[in-house]
TORTIKE-671144 format. One record per residue (C-alpha): z, y, x; residue in three letters; residue number from 1. Coordinates in nm, 2 decimals, padded with zeros to 4 digits. Example, Ala and Ser with C-alpha at 12.3 -4.5 7.8 and 13.67 -1.06 7.14 Angstrom:
2
@Z:00.78, Y:-00.45, X:01.23, resn:ALA, resi:1;
@Z:00.71, Y:-00.11, X:01.37, resn:SER, resi:2;
END
This chain:
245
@Z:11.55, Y:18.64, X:-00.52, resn:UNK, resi:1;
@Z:11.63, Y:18.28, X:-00.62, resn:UNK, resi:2;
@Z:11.97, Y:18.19, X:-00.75, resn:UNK, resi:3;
@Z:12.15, Y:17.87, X:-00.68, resn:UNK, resi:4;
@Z:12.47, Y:17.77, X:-00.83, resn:UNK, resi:5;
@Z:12.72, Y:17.89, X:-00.57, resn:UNK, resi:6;
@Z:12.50, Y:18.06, X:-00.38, resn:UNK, resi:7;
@Z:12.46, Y:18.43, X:-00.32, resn:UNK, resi:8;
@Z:12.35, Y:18.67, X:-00.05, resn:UNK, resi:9;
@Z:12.32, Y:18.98, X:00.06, resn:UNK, resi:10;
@Z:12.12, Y:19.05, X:00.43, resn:UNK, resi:11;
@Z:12.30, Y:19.39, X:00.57, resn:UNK, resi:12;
@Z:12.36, Y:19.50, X:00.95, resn:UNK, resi:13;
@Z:12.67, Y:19.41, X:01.13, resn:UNK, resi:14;
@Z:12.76, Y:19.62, X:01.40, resn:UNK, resi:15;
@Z:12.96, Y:19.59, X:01.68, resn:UNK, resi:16;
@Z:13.06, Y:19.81, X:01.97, resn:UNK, resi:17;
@Z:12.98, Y:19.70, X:02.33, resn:UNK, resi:18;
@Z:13.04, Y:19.84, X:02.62, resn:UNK, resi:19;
@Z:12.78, Y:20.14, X:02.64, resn:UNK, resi:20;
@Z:12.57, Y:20.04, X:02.35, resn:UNK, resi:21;
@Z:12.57, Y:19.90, X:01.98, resn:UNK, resi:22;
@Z:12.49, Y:19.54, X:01.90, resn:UNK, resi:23;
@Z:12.29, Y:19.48, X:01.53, resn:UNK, resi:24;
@Z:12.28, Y:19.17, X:01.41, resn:UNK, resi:25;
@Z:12.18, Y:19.06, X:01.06, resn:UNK, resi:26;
@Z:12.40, Y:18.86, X:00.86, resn:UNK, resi:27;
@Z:12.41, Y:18.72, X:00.56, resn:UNK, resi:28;
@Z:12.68, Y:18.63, X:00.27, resn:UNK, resi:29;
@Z:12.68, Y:18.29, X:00.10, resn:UNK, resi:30;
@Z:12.91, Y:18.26, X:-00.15, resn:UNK, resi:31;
@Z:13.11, Y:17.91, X:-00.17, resn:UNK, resi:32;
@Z:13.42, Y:17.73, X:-00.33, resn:UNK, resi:33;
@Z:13.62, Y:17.79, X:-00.05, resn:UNK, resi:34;
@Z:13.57, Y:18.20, X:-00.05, resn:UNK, resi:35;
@Z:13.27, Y:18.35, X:00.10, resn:UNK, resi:36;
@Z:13.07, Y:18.24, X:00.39, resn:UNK, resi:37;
@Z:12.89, Y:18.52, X:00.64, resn:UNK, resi:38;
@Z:12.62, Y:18.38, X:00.83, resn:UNK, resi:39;
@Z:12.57, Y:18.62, X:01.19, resn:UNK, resi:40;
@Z:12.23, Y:18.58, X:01.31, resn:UNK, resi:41;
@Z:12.29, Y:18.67, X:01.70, resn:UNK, resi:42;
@Z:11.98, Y:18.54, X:01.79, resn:UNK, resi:43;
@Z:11.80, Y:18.23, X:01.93, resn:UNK, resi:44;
@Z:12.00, Y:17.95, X:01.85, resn:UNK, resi:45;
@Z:12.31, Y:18.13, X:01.83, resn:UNK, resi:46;
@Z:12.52, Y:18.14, X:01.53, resn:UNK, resi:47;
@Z:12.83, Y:18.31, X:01.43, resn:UNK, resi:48;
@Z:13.00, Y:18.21, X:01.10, resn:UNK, resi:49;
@Z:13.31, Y:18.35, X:00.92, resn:UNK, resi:50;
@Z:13.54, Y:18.17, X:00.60, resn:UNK, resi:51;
@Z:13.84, Y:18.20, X:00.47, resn:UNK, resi:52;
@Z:13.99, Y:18.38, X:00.80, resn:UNK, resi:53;
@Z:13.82, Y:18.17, X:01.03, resn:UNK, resi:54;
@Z:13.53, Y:18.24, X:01.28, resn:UNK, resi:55;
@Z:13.29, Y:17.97, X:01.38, resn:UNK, resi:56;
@Z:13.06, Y:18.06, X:01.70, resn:UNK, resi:57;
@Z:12.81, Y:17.82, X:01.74, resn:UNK, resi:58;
@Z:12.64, Y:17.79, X:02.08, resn:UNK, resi:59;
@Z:12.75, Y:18.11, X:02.20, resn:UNK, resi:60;
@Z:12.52, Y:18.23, X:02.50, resn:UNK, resi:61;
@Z:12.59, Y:18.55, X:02.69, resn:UNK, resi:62;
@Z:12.24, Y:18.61, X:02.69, resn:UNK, resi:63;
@Z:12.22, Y:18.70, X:02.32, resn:UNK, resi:64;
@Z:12.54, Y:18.92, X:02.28, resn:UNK, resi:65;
@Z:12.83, Y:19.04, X:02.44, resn:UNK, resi:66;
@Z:13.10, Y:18.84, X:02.35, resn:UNK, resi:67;
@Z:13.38, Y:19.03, X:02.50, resn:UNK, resi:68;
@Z:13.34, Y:19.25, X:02.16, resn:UNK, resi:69;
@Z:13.30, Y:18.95, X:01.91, resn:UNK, resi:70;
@Z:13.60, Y:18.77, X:01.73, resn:UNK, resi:71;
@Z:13.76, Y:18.54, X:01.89, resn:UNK, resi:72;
@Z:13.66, Y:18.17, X:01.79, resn:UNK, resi:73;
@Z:13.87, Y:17.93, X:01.54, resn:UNK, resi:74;
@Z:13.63, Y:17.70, X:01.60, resn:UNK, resi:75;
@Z:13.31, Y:17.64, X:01.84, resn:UNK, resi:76;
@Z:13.04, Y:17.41, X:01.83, resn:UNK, resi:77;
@Z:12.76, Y:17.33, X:02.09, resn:UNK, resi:78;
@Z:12.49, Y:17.17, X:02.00, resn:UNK, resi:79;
@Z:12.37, Y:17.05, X:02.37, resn:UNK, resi:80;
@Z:12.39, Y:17.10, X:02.72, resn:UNK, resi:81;
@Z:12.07, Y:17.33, X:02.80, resn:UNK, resi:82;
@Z:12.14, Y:17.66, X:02.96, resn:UNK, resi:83;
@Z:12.04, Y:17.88, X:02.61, resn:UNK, resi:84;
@Z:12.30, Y:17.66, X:02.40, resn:UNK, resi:85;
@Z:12.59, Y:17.60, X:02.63, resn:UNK, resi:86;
@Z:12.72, Y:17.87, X:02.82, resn:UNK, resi:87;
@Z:13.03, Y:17.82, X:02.97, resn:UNK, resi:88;
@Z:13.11, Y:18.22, X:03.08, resn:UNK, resi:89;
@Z:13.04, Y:18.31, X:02.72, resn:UNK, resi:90;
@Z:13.24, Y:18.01, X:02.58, resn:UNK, resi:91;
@Z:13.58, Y:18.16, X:02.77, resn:UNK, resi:92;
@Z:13.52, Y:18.51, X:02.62, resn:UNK, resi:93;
@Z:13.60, Y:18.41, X:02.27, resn:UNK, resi:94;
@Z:13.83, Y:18.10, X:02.37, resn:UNK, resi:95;
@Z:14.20, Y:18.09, X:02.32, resn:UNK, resi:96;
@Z:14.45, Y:17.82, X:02.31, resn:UNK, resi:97;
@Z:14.43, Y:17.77, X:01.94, resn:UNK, resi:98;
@Z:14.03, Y:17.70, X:01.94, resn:UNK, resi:99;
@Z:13.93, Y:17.41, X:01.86, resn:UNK, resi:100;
@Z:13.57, Y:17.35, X:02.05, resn:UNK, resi:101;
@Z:13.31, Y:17.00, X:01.93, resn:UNK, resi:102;
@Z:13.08, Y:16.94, X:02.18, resn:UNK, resi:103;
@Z:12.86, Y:16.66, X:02.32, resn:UNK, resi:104;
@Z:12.94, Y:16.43, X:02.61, resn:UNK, resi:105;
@Z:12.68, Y:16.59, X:02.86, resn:UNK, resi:106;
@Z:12.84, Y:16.92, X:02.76, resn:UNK, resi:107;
@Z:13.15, Y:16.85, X:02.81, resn:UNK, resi:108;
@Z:13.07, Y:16.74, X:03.19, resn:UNK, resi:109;
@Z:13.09, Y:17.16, X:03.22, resn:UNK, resi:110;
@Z:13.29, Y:17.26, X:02.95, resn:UNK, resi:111;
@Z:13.66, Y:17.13, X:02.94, resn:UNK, resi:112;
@Z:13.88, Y:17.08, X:02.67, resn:UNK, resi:113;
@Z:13.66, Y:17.01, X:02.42, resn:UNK, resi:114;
@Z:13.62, Y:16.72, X:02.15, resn:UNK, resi:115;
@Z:13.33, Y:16.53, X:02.18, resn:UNK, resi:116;
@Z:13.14, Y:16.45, X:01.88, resn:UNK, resi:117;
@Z:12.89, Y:16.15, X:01.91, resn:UNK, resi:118;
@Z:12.62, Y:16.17, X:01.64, resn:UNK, resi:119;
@Z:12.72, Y:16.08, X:01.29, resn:UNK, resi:120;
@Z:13.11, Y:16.15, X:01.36, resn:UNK, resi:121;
@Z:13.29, Y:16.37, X:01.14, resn:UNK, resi:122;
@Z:13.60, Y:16.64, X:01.20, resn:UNK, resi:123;
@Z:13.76, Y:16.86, X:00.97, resn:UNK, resi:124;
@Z:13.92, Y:17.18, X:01.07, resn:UNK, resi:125;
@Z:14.08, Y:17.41, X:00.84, resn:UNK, resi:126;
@Z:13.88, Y:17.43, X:00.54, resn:UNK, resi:127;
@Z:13.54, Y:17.32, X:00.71, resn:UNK, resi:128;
@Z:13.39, Y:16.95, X:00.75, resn:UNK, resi:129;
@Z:13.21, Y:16.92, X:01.08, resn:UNK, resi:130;
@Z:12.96, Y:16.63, X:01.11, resn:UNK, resi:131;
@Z:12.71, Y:16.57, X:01.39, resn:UNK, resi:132;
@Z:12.30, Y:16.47, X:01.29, resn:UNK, resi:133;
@Z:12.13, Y:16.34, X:01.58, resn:UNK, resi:134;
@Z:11.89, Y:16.55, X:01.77, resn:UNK, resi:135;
@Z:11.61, Y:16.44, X:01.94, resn:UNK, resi:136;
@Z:11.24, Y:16.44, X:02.03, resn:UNK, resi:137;
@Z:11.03, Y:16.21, X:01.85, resn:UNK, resi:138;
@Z:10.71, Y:16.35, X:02.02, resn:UNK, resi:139;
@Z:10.72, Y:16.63, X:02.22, resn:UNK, resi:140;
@Z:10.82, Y:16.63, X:02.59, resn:UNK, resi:141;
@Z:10.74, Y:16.72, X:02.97, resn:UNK, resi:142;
@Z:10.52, Y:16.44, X:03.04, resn:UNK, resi:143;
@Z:10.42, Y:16.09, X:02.97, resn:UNK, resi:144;
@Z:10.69, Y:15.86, X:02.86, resn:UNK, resi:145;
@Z:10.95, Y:16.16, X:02.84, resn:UNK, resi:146;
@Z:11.07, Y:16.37, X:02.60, resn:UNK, resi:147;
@Z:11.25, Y:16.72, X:02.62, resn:UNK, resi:148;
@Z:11.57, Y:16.63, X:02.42, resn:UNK, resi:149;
@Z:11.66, Y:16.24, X:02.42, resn:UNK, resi:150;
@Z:11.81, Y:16.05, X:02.15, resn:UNK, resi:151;
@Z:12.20, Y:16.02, X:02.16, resn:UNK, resi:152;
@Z:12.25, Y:16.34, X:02.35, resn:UNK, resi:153;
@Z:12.24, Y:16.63, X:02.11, resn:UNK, resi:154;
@Z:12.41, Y:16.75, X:01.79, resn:UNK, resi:155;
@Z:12.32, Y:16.94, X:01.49, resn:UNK, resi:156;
@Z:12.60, Y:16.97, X:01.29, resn:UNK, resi:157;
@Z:12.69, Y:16.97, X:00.87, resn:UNK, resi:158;
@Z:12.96, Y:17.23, X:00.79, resn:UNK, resi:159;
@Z:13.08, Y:17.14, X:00.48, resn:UNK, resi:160;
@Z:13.28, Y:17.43, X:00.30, resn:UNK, resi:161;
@Z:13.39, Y:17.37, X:-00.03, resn:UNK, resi:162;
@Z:13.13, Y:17.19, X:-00.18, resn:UNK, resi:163;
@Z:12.86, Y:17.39, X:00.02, resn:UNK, resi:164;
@Z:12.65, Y:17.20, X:00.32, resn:UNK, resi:165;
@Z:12.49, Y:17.41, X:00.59, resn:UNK, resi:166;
@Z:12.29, Y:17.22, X:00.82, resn:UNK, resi:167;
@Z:12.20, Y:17.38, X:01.18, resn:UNK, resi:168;
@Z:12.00, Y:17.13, X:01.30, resn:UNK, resi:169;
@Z:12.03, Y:17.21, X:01.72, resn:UNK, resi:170;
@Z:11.67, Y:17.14, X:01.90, resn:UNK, resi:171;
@Z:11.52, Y:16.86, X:01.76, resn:UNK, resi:172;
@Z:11.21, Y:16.73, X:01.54, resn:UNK, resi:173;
@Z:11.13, Y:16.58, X:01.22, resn:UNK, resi:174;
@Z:11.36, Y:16.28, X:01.27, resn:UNK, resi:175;
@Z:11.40, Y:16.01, X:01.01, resn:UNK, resi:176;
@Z:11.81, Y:16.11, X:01.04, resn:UNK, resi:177;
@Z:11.69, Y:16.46, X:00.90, resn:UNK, resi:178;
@Z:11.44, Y:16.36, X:00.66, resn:UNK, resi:179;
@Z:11.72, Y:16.15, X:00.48, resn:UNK, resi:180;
@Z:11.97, Y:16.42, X:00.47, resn:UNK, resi:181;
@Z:12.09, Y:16.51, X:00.07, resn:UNK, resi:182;
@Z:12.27, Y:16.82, X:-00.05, resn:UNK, resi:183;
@Z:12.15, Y:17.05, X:00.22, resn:UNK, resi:184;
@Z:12.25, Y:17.43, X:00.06, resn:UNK, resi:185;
@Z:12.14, Y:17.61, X:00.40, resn:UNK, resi:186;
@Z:11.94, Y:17.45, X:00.66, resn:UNK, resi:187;
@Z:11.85, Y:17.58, X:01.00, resn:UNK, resi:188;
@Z:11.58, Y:17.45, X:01.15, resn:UNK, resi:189;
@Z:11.43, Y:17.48, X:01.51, resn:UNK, resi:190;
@Z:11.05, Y:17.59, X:01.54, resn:UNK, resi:191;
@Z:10.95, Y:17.69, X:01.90, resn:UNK, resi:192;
@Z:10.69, Y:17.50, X:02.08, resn:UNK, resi:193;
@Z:10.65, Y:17.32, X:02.30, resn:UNK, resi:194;
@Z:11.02, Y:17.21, X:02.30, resn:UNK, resi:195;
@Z:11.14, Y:17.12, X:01.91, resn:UNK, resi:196;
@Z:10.87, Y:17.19, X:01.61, resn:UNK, resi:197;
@Z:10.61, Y:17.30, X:01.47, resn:UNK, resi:198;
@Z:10.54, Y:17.45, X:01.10, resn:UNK, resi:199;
@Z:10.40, Y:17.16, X:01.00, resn:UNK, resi:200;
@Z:10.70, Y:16.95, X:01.13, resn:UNK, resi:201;
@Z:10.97, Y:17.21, X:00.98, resn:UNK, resi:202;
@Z:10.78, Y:17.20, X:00.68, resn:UNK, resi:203;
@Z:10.75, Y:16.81, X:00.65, resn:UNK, resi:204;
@Z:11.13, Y:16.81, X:00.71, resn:UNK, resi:205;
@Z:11.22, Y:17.05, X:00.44, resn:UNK, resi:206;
@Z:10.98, Y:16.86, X:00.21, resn:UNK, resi:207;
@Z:11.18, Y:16.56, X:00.27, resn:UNK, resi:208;
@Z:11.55, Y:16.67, X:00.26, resn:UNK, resi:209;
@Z:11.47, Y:17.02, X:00.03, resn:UNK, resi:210;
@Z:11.74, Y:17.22, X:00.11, resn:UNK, resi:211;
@Z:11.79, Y:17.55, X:-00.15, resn:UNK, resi:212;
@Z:11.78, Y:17.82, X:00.16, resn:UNK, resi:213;
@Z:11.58, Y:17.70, X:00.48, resn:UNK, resi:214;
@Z:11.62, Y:17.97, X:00.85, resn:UNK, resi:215;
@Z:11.37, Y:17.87, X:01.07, resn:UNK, resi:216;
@Z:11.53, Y:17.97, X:01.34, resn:UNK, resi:217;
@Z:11.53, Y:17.96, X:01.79, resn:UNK, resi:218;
@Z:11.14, Y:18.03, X:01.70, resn:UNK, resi:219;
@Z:11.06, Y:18.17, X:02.02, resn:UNK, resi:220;
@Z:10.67, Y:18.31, X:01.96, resn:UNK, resi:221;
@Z:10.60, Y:18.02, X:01.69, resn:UNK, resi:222;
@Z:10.41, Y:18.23, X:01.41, resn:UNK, resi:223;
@Z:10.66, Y:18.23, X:01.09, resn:UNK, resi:224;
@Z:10.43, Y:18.33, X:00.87, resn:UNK, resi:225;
@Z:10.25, Y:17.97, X:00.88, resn:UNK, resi:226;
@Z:10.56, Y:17.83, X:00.77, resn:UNK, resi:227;
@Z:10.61, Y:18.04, X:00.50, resn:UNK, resi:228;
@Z:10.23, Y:17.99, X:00.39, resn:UNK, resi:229;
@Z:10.30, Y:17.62, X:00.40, resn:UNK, resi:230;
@Z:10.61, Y:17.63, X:00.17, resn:UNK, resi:231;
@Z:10.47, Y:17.90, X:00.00, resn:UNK, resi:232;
@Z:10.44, Y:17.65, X:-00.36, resn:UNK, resi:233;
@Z:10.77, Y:17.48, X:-00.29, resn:UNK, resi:234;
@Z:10.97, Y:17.74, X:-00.55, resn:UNK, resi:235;
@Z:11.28, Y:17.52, X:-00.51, resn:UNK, resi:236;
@Z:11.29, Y:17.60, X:-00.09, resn:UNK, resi:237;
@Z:11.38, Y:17.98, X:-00.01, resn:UNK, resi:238;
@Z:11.25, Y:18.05, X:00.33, resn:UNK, resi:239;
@Z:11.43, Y:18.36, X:00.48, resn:UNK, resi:240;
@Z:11.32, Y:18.47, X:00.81, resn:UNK, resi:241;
@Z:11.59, Y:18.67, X:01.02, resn:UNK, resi:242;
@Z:11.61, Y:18.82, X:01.41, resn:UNK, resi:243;
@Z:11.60, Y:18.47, X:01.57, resn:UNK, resi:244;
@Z:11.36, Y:18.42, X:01.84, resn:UNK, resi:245;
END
C-alpha cells in the first residue's frame, strides 16, 4: 500500500443493525490533522463520513440503506436533484434541528431548510470546509442538443479537513473545472454510462488533477478493471475500488 503524508487507511466492515437484517458497508479510515476521517461506502453515490464527532451523509437515498439505523447527520450534502441523490424520506430520517443541510437550488424546490450552495461557494461547518465544483455534462446526454446534467445545476463538493481535500465529484464529466483542481488527497469520481463517464474520461481527469487516492464510484455496470488498467503506470494515483455500483 502507498503511503502519503497524512494519509492512512484501513478497509474493514461496518455493521449496523436494521430492522430484521444486518447492513455491511465498507469503510475506510483516513487519517488527517483534524483527527481521523471514516469514509462509509453505502453504495451508489451515497456517502457517509465521520470527524472529530461529526457525521456527514452525503446524498442519502433510502434505496441504499436504512437510515432509521444510521447516525444522525451534523451535516448533509446533496449533490443534485435526481431521484438516486436526493431523497427527501431518507433526508428526514437522519435530520434534526441542529443539521446543517448544503444543497442546490433545484433541490431545494423539494427539500426545505436547506442552504443553497451555487458552484464555486464555500461554507464551513465545524471543522470541515465545504466548497461546491460544478457538475455537468460536457458530452453525454438524451438526445441531440441535450445533455443529462446541465451546467449550473449540480454540485460536487471539496471537504476540506485539516489540511486534507476530499473531492466527491456528484455526476458529472471531465470538465475543465475538474481538470484544474490542485491538492486533491481523495477523489471520488462518477463512472457509469451513459449518464457521467467513462474510464477513459475518469482517467483523463485524474491525469489532470492527480489526486493521491482516486474511488471510482456510482459505477453502475461500468467495468473497473479498465480503469485500473489505464492507471495502472500512474504510481502516484491509488485506485481503490469499493461496493459502489
Amino acid at each position: 500500500m502507498k503511503k502519503h503524508a497524512m494519509l492512512l487507511c484501513s478497509a474493514i466492515l461496518l455493521t449496523f443493525q436494521g430492522a430484521g437484517a444486518n447492513e455491511r458497508f465498507e469503510k475506510d479510515t483516513i487519517a488527517t490533522a483534524a483527527g481521523d476521517l471514516v469514509i462509509t461506502f453505502v453504495g451508489h453515490g451515497t456517502l457517509m463520513m465521520q470527524v472529530g464527532g461529526k457525521t456527514i451523509h452525503i446524498d442519502p437515498v433510502a434505496q441504499y440503506a436504512d437510515y432509521s439505523t444510521l447516525p444522525k447527520a451534523d451535516v448533509i450534502l446533496i449533490t443534485h436533484h435526481h431521484g438516486d441523490h436526493c431523497d427527501p424520506k431518507a433526508i428526514e430520517k437522519i435530520r434534526t434541528a441542529a443539521t446543517t443541510t448544503i444543497l442546490t437550488a433545484t433541490c431545494a424546490q423539494n427539500v426545505t431548510g436547506g442552504i443553497v450552495l451555487a458552484n464555486n461557494e464555500m461554507r464551513t461547518i465545524g471543522v470541515v470546509t465545504v466548497t461546491a465544483v460544478p457538475a455537468y455534462n460536457v458530452k453525454h446526454g438524451p438526445g441531440e442538443g441535450k445533455v443529462f446534467h446541465p451546467k449550473g445545476e449540480g454540485n460536487g463538493y471539496i471537504l476540506t479537513v485539516g489540511k486534507t481535500r476530499v473531492y466527491v465529484a456528484g455526476d458529472t464529466e471531465n470538465t475543465p473545472e475538474m481538470k484544474a483542481l490542485k491538492n486533491i488527497d481523495v477523489a471520488f469520481l462518477p463512472m457509469n454510462l451513459p449518464y457521467t463517464m467513462t474510464p477513459e474520461m475518469v482517467a483523463d481527469a485524474a491525469r489532470a488533477f492527480r489526486p493521491k487516492i482516486l474511488y471510482p464510484y456510482h459505477f453502475g455496470r461500468t467495468n473497473v478493471n479498465t480503469l485500473l488498467e489505464l492507471l495502472k503506470k500512474e504510481s502516484a494515483i491509488e485506485v481503490r475500488v469499493r461496493q459502489m455500483q
